[in-house]
C-alpha positions, -999 to 999 in steps of 0.1 A, spaced: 201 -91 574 171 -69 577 166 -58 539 175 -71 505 192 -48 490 191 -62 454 172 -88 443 168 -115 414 133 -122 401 133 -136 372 124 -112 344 138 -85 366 155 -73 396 144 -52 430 163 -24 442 161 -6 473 158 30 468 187 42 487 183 79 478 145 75 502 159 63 533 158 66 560 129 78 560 109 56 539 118 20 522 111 16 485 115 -10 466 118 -8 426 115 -30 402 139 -29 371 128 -42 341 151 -27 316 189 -23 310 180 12 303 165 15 341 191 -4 354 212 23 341 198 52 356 195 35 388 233 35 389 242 65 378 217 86 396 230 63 428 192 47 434 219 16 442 252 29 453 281 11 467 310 -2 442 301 -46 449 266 -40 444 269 -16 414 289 -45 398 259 -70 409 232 -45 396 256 -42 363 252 -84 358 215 -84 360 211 -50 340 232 -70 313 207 -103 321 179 -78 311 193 -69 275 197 -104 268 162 -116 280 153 -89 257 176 -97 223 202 -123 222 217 -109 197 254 -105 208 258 -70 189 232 -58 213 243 -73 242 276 -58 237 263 -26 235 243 -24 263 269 -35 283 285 -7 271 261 18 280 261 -1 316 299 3 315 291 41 312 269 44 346 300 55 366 337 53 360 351 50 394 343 16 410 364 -9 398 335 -36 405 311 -24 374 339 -31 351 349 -65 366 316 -78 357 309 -57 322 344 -75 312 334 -109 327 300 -106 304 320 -96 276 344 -129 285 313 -149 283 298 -134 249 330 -150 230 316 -186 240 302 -197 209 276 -216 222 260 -189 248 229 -182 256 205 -157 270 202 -188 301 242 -185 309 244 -146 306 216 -149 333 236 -178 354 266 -156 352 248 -125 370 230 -144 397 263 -165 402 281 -132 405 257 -122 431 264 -153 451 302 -148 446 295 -111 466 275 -126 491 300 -151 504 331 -126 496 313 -102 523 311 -128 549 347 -135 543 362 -104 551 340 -97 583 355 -132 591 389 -118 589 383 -85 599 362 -91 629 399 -108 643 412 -72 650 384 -61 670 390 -62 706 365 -73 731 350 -40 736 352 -20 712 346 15 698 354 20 664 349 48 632 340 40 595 328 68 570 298 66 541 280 35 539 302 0 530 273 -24 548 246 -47 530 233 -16 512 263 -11 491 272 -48 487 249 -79 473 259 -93 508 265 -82 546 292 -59 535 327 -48 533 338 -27 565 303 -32 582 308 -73 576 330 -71 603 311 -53 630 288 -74 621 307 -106 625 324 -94 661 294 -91 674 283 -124 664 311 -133 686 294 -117 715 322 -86 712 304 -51 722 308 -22 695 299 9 687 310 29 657 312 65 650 299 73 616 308 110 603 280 119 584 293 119 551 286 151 530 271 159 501 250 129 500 248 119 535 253 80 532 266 79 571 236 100 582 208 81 561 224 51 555 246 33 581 234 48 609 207 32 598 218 -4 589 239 -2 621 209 5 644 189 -22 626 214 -50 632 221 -46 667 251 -20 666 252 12 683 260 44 659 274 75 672 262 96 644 292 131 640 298 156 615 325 151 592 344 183 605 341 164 642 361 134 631 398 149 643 384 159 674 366 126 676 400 109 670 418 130 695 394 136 722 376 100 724 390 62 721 393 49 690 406 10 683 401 14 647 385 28 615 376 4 590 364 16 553 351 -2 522 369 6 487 354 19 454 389 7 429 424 -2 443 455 2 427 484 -23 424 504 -6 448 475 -5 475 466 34 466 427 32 474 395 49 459 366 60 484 339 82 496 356 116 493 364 125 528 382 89 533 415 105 526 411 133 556 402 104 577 432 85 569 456 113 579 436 121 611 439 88 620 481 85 613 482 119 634 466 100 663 478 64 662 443 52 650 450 18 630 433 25 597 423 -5 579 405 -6 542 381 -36 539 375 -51 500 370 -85 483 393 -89 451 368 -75 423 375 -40 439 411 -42 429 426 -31 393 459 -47 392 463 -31 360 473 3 376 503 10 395 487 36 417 460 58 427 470 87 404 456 64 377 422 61 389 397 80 374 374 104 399 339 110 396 330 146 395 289 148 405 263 176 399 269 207 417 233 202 429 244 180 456 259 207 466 240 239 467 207 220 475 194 187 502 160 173 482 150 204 461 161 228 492 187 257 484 214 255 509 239 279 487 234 303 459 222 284 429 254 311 402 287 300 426 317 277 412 312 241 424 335 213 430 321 179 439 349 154 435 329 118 452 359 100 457 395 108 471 427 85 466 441 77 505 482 69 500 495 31 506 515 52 534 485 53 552 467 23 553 476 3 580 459 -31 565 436 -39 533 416 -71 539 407 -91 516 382 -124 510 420 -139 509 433 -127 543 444 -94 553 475 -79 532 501 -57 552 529 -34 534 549 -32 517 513 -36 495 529 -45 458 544 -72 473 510 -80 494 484 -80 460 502 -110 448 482 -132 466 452 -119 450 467 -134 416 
C-alpha cells in the first residue's frame, strides 16, 4: 500500500493526520497515552480497526511510562473514553484489561499484545478482500460510502480490501464514493486511497447517490462497520443507512464488510448501540469557514444503525454470513 497509516516505533507510534489530507500528508508522532487520546477523539486516526490498533499502543505508552497496573488501568480507561461507538476500541481496552490479571505481566507483553493486535488487523483485512473480492464480477462498477480502506484499518482495509484484491485478479473497477458529509472522508479520503492504488473513483454528492443508483449500473455497494449487533443490525458513517434503502429500492446487492472485533455479540440489536453525537462545528463550518449561522439548533449524529433486513451479506475474516444473521454470527464464536 502507498502509506502507513499507523505505525510502531518503539517508544512511540506514527499517525497519519487524516484530518490534512488530501491535501497535504503529515505524519505525527505520539508519545503519550494522553496524545494518543486526542488523536482519537478529535479523529487525527479515524476508522473503528485502526482506532482499536491506535488504542493498544496508546495503552503500550502508559505502561512504558509506569508499570504500575493501577495506572495502566486507568489510562486504559481514559482511552476507553475516546469514542463510544466502534466496537473495535473496546475489544482491545478489554483484551489489555484481560492481560493485566496475568500475574506475571510486564510492560514487554502489554507492548507484544498491541503490536500483535496490529498484525491480527493486518491479516483480518486481507481476509475479507479475499472473500469479498469473490462477488465482484469481471467488470465492475461498484459504490461504498466514507472511508473503510488502509486509512481506517491497520491493514488494506474492510470494504476497500476487496477492490483492492479483484483487481489484483486483473478484474476492472470503479467505485462511486458519495462524498460523505460533515467530515468529507469520501471526498478527502478514499477518493484519495482509491486513485493511489490503481482504482478509479467517481467522486458524487451524498444527495446523488439514488439517482446514482437508479440512473447508472451498480453490481454492488460494499461498506465497512463501526459495532455490529448480534442479530446483524450494523453501525456506520451516518448516511450508510439512506444508502442501504436506496439500494433495496433498486435491486443493488448491499453487502457490509468487517473482521470479528467489530462485532458485539453482547447486544441483540442495533437499538443498543450507542451513537456518537459530534460538535455542531462540523456542521456550520469546513476548516474555520462559516458555512451556516454560528446561533441555529444542530444535530450531528456520526453514525446511523442500517436494519439486518437490509443487508444483503456481512463478510467476515470467517467467510461471508447470509440471513437469517442470528443464526449466521455463530460462526464467529
Amino acid at each position: 500500500m502507498w502509506a502507513k497509516t499507523i505505525e510502531w516505533l518503539g517508544d512511540k507510534a506514527r499517525l497519519i493526520d487524516q484530518r490534512k489530507l488530501p491535501t497535504r500528508e503529515i505524519y505525527v508522532d505520539i508519545k503519550t497515552t494522553e496524545e494518543m487520546f486526542d488523536a482519537i477523539k478529535n479523529m487525527l486516526i479515524r476508522g473503528a480497526p485502526a482506532i482499536g490498533v491506535a488504542a493498544g499502543y496508546g495503552i503500550a505508552l502508559a505502561a512504558l511510562k509506569n508499570s504500575d497496573k493501577d495506572y495502566i488501568r486507568n489510562k486504559i480507561d481514559l482511552i476507553e473514553s475516546s469514542r463510544p461507538t466502534a466496537n473495535n476500541l473496546f475489544y482491545v481496552t478489554n483484551r489489555m484489561r484481560e492481560l493485566l490479571k496475568k500475574d506475571d505481566v510486564d510492560v514487554s507483553m502489554l507492548i507484544l499484545e498491541a503490536i500483535s493486535i496490529h498484525k491480527e488487523d493486518r491479516e483480518l483485512t486481507e481476509k475479507l478482500g479475499k472473500y469479498g473480492r469473490e462477488l465482484i464480477p469481471q467488470k465492475a462498477q461498484c459504490m461504498t460510502i466514507c472511508n473503510a480502506g488502509a486509512l481506517a484499518t491497520g491493514g488494506i482495509g474492510t470494504a476497500l480490501a476487496v477492490f483492492y484484491k479483484a483487481k489484483e485478479q486483473g478484474k476492472e473497477i470503479s467505485v462511486f464514493v458519495p462524498e460523505t458529509r460533515p467530515f468529507l472522508q469520501g471526498a478527502r479520503l478514499t477518493v484519495w486511497e482509491l486513485k493511489k492504488n490503481g482504482i478509479e473513483p467517481i467522486l458524487i454528492a451524498d444527495s446523488a447517490i439514488s439517482h446514482i443508483l437508479k440512473t447508472e449500473r451498480v453490481d454492488a455497494i460494499f461498506t465497512g462497520a463501526d459495532r455490529i449487533a448480534a442479530n446483524g443490525d450494523t453501525a456506520n458513517k451516518i448516511g450508510t443507512y439512506g444508502l442501504s434503502l436506496a439500494a433495496r429500492e433498486h435491486d443493488v446487492p448491499f453487502f457490509v464488510v468487517a473482521p470479528s472485533t467489530t462485532f458485539d455479540l453482547s447486544l441483540e440489536s442495533g437499538e443498543e448501540i450507542p451513537i456518537e453525537e459530534r460538535s455542531p462545528f462540523e456542521i456550520i463550518e469546513f476548516r474555520g469557514i462559516s458555512i451556516a449561522p454560528k446561533d441555529i439548533r444542530v444535530r450531528n449524529p456520526s453514525f446511523d444503525i442500517t436494519p439486518n433486513h437490509l443487508i444483503t451479506g456481512i463478510i467476515t475474516e470467517k467467510g461471508i454470513i447470509y440471513p437469517p444473521f442470528e443464526d449466521g454470527v455463530k460462526i464467529l464464536k
